[in-house]
C-alpha positions as a Markdown table, in Angstrom:
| # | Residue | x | y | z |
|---|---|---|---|---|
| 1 | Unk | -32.7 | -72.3 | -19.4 |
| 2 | Unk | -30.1 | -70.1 | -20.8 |
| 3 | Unk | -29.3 | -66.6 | -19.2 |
| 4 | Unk | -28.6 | -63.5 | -21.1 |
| 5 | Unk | -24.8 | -62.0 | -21.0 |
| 6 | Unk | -24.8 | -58.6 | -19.4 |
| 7 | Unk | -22.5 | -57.1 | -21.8 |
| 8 | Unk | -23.8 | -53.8 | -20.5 |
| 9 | Unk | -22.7 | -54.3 | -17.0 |
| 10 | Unk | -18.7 | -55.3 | -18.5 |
| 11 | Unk | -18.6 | -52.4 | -20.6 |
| 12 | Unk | -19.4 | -49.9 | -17.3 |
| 13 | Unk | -17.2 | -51.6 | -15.1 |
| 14 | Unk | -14.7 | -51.2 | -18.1 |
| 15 | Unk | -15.4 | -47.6 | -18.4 |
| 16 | Unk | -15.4 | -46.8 | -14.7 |
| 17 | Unk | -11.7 | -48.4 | -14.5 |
| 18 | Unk | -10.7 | -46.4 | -17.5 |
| 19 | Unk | -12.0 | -43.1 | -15.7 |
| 20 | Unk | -10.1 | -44.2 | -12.5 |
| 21 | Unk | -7.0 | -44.7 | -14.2 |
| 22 | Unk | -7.2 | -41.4 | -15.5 |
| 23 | Unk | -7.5 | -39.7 | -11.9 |
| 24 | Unk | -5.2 | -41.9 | -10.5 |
| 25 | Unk | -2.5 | -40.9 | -13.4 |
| 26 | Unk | -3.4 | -37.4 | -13.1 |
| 27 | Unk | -3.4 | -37.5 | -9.2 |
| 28 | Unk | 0.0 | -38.5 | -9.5 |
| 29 | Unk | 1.2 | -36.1 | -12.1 |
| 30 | Unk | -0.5 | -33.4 | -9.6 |
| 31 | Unk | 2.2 | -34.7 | -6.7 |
| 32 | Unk | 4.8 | -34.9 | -9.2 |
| 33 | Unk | 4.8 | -31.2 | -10.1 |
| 34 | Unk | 4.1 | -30.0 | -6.4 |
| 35 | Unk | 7.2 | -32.3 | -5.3 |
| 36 | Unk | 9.2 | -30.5 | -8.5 |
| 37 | Unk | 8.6 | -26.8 | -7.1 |
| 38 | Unk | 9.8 | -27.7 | -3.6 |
| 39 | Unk | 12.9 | -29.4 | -4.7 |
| 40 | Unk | 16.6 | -28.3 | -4.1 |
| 41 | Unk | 18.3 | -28.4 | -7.0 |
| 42 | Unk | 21.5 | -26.7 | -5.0 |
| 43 | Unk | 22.9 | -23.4 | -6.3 |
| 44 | Unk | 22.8 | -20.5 | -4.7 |
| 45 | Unk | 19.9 | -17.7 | -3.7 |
| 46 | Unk | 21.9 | -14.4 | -4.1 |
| 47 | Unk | 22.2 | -13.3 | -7.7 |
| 48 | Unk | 25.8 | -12.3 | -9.4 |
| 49 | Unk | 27.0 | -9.0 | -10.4 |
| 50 | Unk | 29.3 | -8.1 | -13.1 |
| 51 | Unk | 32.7 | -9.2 | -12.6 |
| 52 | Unk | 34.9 | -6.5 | -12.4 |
| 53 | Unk | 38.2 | -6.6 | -14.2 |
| 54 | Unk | 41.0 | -9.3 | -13.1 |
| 55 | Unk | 38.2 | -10.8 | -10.9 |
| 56 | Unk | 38.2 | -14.3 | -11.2 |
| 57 | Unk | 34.7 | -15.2 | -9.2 |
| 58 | Unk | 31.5 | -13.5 | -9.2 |
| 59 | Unk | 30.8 | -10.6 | -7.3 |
| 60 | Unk | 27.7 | -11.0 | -4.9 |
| 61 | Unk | 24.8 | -8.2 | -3.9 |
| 62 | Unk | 21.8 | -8.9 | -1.7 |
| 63 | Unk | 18.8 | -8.9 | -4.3 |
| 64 | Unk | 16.2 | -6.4 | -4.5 |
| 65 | Unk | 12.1 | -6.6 | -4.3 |
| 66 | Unk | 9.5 | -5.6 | -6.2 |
| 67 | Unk | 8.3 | -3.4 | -2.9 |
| 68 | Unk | 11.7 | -1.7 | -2.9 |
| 69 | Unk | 14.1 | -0.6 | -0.3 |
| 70 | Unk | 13.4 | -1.9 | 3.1 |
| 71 | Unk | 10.7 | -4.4 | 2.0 |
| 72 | Unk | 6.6 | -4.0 | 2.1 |
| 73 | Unk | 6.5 | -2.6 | 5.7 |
| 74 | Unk | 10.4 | 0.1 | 5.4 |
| 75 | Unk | 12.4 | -2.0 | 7.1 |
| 76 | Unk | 15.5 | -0.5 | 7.4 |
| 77 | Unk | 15.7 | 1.7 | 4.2 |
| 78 | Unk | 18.5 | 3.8 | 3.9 |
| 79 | Unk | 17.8 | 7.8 | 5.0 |
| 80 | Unk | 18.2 | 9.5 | 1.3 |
| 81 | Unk | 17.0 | 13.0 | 3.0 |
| 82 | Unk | 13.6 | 13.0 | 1.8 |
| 83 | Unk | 12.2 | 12.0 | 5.0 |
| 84 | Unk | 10.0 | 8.9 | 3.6 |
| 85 | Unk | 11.1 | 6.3 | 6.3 |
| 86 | Unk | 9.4 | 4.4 | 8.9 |
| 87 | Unk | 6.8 | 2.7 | 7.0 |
| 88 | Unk | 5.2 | 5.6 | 5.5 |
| 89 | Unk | 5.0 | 5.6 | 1.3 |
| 90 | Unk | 4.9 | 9.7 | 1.7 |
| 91 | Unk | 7.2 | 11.8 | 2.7 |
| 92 | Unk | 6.9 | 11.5 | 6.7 |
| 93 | Unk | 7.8 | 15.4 | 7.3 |
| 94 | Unk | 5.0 | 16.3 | 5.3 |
| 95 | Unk | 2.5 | 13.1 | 6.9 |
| 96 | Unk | 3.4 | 14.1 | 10.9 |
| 97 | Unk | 2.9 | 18.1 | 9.6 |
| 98 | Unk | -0.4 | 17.2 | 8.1 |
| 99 | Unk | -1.7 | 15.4 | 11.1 |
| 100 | Unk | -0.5 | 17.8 | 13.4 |
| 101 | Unk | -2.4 | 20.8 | 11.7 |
| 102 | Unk | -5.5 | 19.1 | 11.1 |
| 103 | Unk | -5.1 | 17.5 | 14.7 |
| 104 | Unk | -8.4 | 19.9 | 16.2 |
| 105 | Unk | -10.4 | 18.1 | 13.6 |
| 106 | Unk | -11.8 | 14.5 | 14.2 |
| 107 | Unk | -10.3 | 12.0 | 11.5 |
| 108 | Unk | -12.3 | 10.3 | 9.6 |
| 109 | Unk | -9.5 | 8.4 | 7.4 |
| 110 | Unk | -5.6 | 8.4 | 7.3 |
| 111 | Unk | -3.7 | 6.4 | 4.6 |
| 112 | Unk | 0.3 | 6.9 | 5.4 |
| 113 | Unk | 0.7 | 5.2 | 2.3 |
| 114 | Unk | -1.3 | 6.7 | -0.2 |
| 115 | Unk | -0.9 | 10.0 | 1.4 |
| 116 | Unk | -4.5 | 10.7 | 2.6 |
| 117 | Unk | -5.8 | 12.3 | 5.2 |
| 118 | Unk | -9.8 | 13.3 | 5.5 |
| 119 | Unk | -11.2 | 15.0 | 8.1 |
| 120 | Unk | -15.1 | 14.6 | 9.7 |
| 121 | Unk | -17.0 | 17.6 | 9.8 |
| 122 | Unk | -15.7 | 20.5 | 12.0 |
| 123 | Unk | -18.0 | 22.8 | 14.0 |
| 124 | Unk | -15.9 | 25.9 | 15.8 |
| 125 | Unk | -17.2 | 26.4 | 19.1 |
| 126 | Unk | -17.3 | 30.3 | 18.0 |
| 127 | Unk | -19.4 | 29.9 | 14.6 |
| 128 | Unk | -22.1 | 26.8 | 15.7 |
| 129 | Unk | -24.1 | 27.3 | 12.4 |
| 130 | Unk | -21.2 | 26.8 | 10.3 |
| 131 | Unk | -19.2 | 23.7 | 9.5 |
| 132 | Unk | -15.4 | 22.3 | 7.7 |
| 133 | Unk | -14.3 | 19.6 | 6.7 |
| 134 | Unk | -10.7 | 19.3 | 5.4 |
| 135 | Unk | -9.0 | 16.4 | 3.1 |
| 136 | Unk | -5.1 | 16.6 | 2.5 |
| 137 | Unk | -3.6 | 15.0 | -0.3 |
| 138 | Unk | 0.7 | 14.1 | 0.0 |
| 139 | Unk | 2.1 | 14.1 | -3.7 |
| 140 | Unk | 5.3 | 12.4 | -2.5 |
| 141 | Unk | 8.4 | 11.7 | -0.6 |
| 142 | Unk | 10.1 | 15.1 | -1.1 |
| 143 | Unk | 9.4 | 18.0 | 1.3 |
| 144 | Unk | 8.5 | 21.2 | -1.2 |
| 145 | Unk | 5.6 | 23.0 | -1.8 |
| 146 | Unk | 3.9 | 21.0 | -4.6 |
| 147 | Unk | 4.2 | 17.9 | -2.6 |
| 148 | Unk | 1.1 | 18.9 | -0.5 |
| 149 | Unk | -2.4 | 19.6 | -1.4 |
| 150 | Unk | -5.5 | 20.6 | 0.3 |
| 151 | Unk | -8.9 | 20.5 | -0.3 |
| 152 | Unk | -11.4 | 22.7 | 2.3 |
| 153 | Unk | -15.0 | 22.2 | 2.4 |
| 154 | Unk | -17.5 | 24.5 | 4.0 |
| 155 | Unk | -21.0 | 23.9 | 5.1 |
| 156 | Unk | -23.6 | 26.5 | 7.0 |
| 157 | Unk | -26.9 | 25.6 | 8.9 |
| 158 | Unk | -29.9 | 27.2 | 7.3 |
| 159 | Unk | -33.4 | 26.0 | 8.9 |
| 160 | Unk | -31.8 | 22.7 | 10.0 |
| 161 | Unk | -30.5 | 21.9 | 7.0 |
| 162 | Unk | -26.3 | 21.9 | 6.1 |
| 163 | Unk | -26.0 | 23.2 | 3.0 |
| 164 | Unk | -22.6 | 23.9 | 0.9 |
| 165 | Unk | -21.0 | 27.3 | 1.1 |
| 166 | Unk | -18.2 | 29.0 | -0.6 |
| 167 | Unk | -14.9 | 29.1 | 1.0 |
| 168 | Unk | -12.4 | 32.1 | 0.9 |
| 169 | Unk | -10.1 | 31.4 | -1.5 |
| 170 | Unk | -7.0 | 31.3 | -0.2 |
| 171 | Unk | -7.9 | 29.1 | 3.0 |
| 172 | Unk | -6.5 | 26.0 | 1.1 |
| 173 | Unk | -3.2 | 27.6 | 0.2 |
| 174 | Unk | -3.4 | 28.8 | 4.1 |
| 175 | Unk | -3.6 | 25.5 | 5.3 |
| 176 | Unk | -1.0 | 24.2 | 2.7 |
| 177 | Unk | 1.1 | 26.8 | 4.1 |
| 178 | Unk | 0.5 | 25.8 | 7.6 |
| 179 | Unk | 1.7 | 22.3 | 6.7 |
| 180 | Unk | 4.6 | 23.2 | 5.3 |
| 181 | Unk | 5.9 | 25.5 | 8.0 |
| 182 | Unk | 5.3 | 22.6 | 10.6 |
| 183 | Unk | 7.0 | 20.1 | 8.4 |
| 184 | Unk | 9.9 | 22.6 | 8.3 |
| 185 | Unk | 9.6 | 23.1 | 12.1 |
| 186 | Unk | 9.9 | 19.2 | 12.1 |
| 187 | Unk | 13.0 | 19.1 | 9.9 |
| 188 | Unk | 14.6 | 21.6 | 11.9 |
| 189 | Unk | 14.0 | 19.9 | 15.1 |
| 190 | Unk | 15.4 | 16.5 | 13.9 |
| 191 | Unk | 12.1 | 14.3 | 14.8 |
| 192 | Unk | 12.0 | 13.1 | 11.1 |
| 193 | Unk | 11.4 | 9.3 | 12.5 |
């Protein structure tokens, strides 16, 4: 008796090896190009300059990063007056002013980098049916007047309820104004950290 071929089973077994060689090749290929980033080709990190004239080699200058002077977290950034140092992406007269103004208040949020502060709601001891709530926004690293702005919310108690309420007009500006004279008071007294 005469046994049928199992070309079917040759042909798998075929086609299995073909799909191992091709994992195996790009397996390898994988390595290859993970090896290729780590390898030292020699050189030099720091980048050249312009030569200046008569100079026969390259001039050298530390490089700079995308996140600036001093790095992601200030480092040690060089003190251009503005008084954005330590860490903070505002100008830090203006952060340490803000906070100290709206200190009375509790804090519900306070980004040193974006320049945000916003306060929880505020009841005064004196006024129980009424309530503030404060958010202060830093424009930048210099210390003027439009670098600050505030934003004053007021809310009274009717029946159990808070509901919104104007507020005077010129309470922002106040408060704006209190920031600045404390940053000022800051400046003056050399704690610009």
């Amino acid at each position: 008796m005469k046994l049928p071929r199992r070309h079917a089973d040759h042909s798998r077994s075929g086609h299995n090896f073909g799909k191992r060689l091709v994992l195996v090749l790009a397996a390898g290929a994988a390595a290859l190009m993970l090896v290729a980033c780590n390898a030292d080709l020699g050189g030099e990190e720091n980048y050249p300059e312009r030569r200046q004239k008569g100079d026969s080699g390259p001039v050298y200058d530390e490089g700079t990063t995308v996140f600036g002077e001093g790095g992601l977290f200030g480092g040690q950034a060089k003190d251009d007056g503005s008084g954005g140092g330590g860490g903070v992406g505002v100008n830090s007269l203006l952060w340490r002013a803000s906070l100290d103004t709206v200190s009375f208040m509790p804090l519900v949020s306070a980004d040193p980098f974006g320049g945000v502060i916003i306060t929880d709601w505020y009841t005064p001891p004196a006024t129980p049916d009424e309530r503030f709530k404060v958010n202060v926004y830093i424009l930048g690293r210099a210390l003027r007047a439009d670098g600050i702005r505030a934003s004053v919310f007021r809310q009274q108690n009717q029946g159990g309820t808070w509901i919104d309420a104007p507020v005077a007009l010129n309470t922002a500006t106040d408060l704006e104004n209190a920031i600045l004279t404390r940053a000022r008071q800051l400046r003056q007294s050399g704690q610009q950290e």
